[in-house]
N, C-alpha and C positions, 0 to 999 in steps of 0.2 A: 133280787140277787144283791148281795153286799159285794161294794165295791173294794176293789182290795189293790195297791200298790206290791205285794209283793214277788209279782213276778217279775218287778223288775230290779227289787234290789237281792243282793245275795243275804239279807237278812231273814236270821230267823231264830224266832222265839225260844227254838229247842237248844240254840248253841249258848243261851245266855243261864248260867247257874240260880236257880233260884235261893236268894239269900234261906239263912235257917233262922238268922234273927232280926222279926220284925222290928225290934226297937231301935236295932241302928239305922236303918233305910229312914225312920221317920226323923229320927234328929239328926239325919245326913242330912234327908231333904225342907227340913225347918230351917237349914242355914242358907239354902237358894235361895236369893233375891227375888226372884220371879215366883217365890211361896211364902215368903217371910209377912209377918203382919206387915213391915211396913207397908209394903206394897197395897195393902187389901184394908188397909183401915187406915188411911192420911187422905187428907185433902191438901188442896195448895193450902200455906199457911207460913207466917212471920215466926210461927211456934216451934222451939227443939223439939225436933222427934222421939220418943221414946219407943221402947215396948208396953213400957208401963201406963206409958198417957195413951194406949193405943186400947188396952183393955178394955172391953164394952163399948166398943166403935161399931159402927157400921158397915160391914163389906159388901154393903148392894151400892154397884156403881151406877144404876141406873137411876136420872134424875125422872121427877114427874111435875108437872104443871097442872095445876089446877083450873078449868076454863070459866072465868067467873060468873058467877048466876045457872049454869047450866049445871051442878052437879057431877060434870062428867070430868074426866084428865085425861092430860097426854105423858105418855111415857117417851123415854129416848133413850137410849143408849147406843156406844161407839166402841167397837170393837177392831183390833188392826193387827192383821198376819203378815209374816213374811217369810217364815220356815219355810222352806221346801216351795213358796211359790213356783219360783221356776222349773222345778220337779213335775208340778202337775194341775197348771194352775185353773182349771176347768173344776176339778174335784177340789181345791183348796177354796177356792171361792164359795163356793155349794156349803161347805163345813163352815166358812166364816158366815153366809148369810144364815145356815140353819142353828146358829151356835147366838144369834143376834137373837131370832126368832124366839129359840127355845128359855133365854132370858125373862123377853115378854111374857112368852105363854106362862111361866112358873108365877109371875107377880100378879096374872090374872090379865092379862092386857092383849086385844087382840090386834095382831100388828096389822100394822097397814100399809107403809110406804118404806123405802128402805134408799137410801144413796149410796155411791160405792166413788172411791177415789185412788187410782191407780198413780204410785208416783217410783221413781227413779226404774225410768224404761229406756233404757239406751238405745237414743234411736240409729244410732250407729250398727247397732247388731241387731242380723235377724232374728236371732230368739227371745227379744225384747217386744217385734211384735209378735211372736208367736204368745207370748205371756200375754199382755194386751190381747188377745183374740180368744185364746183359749177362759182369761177372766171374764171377758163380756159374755159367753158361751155359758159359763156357771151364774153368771147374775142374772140373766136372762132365765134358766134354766130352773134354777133355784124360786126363783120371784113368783116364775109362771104355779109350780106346785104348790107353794104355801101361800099362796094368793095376795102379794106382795103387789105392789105398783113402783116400779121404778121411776124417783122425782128427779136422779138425777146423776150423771157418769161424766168423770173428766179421767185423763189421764195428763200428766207432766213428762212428759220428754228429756232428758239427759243428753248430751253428751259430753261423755267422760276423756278430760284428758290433762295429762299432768297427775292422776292421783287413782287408785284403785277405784272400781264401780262400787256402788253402795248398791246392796242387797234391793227388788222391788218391793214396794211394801203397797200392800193394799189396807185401805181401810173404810170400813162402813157404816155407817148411821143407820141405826133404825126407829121409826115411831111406833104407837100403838096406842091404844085408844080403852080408856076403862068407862063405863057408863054412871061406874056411881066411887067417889074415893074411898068411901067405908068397905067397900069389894075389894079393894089392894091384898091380896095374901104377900107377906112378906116371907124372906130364907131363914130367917132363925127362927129356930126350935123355939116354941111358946112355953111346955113348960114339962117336968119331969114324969112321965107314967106315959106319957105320950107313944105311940108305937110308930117306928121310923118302916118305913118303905123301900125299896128301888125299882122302877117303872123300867121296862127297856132290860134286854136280855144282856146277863154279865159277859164276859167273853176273855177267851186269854191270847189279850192284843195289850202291848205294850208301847207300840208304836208310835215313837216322834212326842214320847211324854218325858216330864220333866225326870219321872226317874229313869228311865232307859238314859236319859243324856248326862243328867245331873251325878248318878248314883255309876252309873257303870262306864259312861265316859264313851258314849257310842251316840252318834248322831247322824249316824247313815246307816238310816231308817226308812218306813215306809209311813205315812199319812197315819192317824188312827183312821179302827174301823169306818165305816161308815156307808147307811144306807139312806137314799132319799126316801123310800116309802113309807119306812120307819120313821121317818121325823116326821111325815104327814099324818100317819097314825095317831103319833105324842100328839100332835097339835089339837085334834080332836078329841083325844081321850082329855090332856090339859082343861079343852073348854069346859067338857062336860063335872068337870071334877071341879069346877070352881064355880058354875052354874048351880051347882046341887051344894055346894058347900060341905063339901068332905073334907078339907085337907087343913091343917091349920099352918102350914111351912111347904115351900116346894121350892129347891134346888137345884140347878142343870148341872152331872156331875161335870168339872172343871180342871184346870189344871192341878195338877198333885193328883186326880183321880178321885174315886170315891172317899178316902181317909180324911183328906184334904177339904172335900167338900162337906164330908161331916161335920169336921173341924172348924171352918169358916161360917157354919148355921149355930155351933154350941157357943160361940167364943159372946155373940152381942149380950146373950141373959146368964152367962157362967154357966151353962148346963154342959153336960157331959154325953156319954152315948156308949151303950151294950148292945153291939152287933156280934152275928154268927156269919163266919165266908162263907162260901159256897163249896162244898165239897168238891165239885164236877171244876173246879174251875181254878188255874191256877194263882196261890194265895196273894204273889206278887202283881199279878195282872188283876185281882179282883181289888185291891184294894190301891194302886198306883197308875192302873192302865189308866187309858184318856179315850177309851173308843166313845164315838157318836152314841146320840142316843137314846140318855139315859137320867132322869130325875130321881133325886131324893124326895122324899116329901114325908111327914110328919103328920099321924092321925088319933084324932082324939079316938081313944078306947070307948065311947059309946056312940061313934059311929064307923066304927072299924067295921062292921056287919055288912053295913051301908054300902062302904067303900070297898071292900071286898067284891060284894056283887057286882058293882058298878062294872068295876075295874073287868072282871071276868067276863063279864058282858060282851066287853067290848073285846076280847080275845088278844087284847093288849099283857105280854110277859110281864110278869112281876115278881118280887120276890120279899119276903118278909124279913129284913136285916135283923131288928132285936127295937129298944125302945132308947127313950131319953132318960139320963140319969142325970140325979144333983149337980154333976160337975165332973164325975168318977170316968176314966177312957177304959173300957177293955174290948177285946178282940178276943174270940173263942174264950173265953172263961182266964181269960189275963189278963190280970191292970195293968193299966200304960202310964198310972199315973189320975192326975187331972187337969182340967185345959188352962186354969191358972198358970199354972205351973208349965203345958207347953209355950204360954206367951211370953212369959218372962225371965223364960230359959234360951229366946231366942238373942 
């Protein structure tokens, strides 16, 4: 059963107008800080930042270590919420460790241990530990399913006085473990003719994503989708898909949505991408939504067959977007342009 916050907010997807032109929702949401390259392609550095010095960067925030002599690596990456914690922080937690997790699985790395660190919890108020109880409930929860080992949980106590509370914020580590470095499947698109994917059923949930907040100026919202058995499923469908060597790119879709996560895999080799929406599904939510869930991934055309069966096998939804182009953006048979050109328009 998918879990769903919306009974408890007066929110709802029907009252919000769906734009008619897709081009401004993208170059609305290209000027959000929280989507802009800079964000997604800088390291710390003594260097001016550009757009332009940003072009053909890197957007996998996840580092990897190499274990020497052994052939094997460790992966890690650090992820940190604080929207709607206190909304529902049992289910917020659950989303931030399966959003760690599904990171890993995409690079090929099968996680293994995860830490969580709960900070500014006012210990003056009791829905402070209600937050504290209900996060351990999801880490615990969460860990137990996707066969995580919890190495380690603090929480930092507050209290506030003299100055407004600061938001709680959780954040978590996760490792994960590849047996050989030449198995790393990376997120960008490798190369043009390629045929693009989306794993994980599309949905028309917009909820608590950067365009419902950014684009229409509403933030009282409910959580995206999100179901735990469904990310246990990814998790095993992921292994087996990088076990057999099907996929040559795999993406968790992410903040901005699917548009956004297209865009973050074409931007490191200048390539581009020809997708079809989903009829059944609405064009805003398929292409900005942020429900749980859901990989991108990129398949060489002479194993498209392969991967096809695979995938069907395993009774995992999927959906066939369209393929990788030179650099060219279209959406249903309309250029957007090309991705040059959205980086340096930013």
């Amino acid at each position: 059963m998918i879990v769903s916050d919306h009974e408890n907010s007066l929110f709802s997807i029907e009252d919000i107008s769906e734009p008619e032109n897709i081009d401004d929702v993208i170059y609305t949401l290209m000027v959000n800080p929280n989507l802009s390259t800079i964000n997604y392609f800088n390291d710390f550095s003594d260097k001016n930042i550009t757009p332009e010095s940003l072009e053909g960067g890197d957007a996998d925030e996840t580092c990897i270590f190499e274990v020497d002599g052994t052939g094997q690596c460790l992966l890690m990456t650090t992820h940190a919420f604080h929207h709607h914690l206190e909304d529902n922080p049992r289910r917020a937690t659950e989303i931030l460790v399966s959003r760690a997790a599904r990171k890993m699985l995409c690079l090929g790395a099968r996680p293994m241990v995860v830490s969580a660190f709960l900070y500014h919890i006012n210990f003056a108020d009791h829905n402070g530990h209600l937050t504290a109880s209900g996060a351990k409930q999801g880490l615990e929860f969460s860990a137990r399913k996707l066969q995580l080992k919890v190495t380690d949980r603090k929480i930092r106590f507050d209290h506030f006085k003299g100055h407004g509370p600061v938001p709680p914020t959780l954040i978590i580590s996760m490792m994960g473990l590849v047996t050989n470095k030449a198995l790393i499947t990376t997120h960008e698109f490798k190369r043009k003719g390629n045929n693009i994917f989306l794993l994980g059923r599309p949905s028309d949930d917009i909820g608590a994503s950067e365009y419902l907040e950014f684009y229409h100026g509403i933030s009282n919202s409910p959580l995206p989708e999100f179901n735990m058995e469904a990310e246990v499923h990814l998790r095993e469908v992921l292994l087996g898909l990088h076990e057999n060597k099907l996929i040559s790119s795999a993406s968790p879709v992410g903040k901005g949505g699917l548009f956004f996560t297209l865009l973050r895999a074409a931007f490191p080799n200048n390539l581009g991408f020809d997708i079809t929406t989903d009829a059944e599904t609405r064009r805003d939510a398929f292409l900005f939504g942020e429900a749980m869930g859901r990989i991108i991934v990129d398949v060489d055309p002479e194993k498209e067959d392969e991967f096809v069966d695979f995938v069907a096998s395993t009774r995992m939804p999927f959906f066939m977007l369209g393929h990788v182009t030179r650099g060219e953006i279209r959406i249903d048979d309309v250029s957007l342009g090309f991705t040059d050109k959205m980086s340096t328009g930013i």
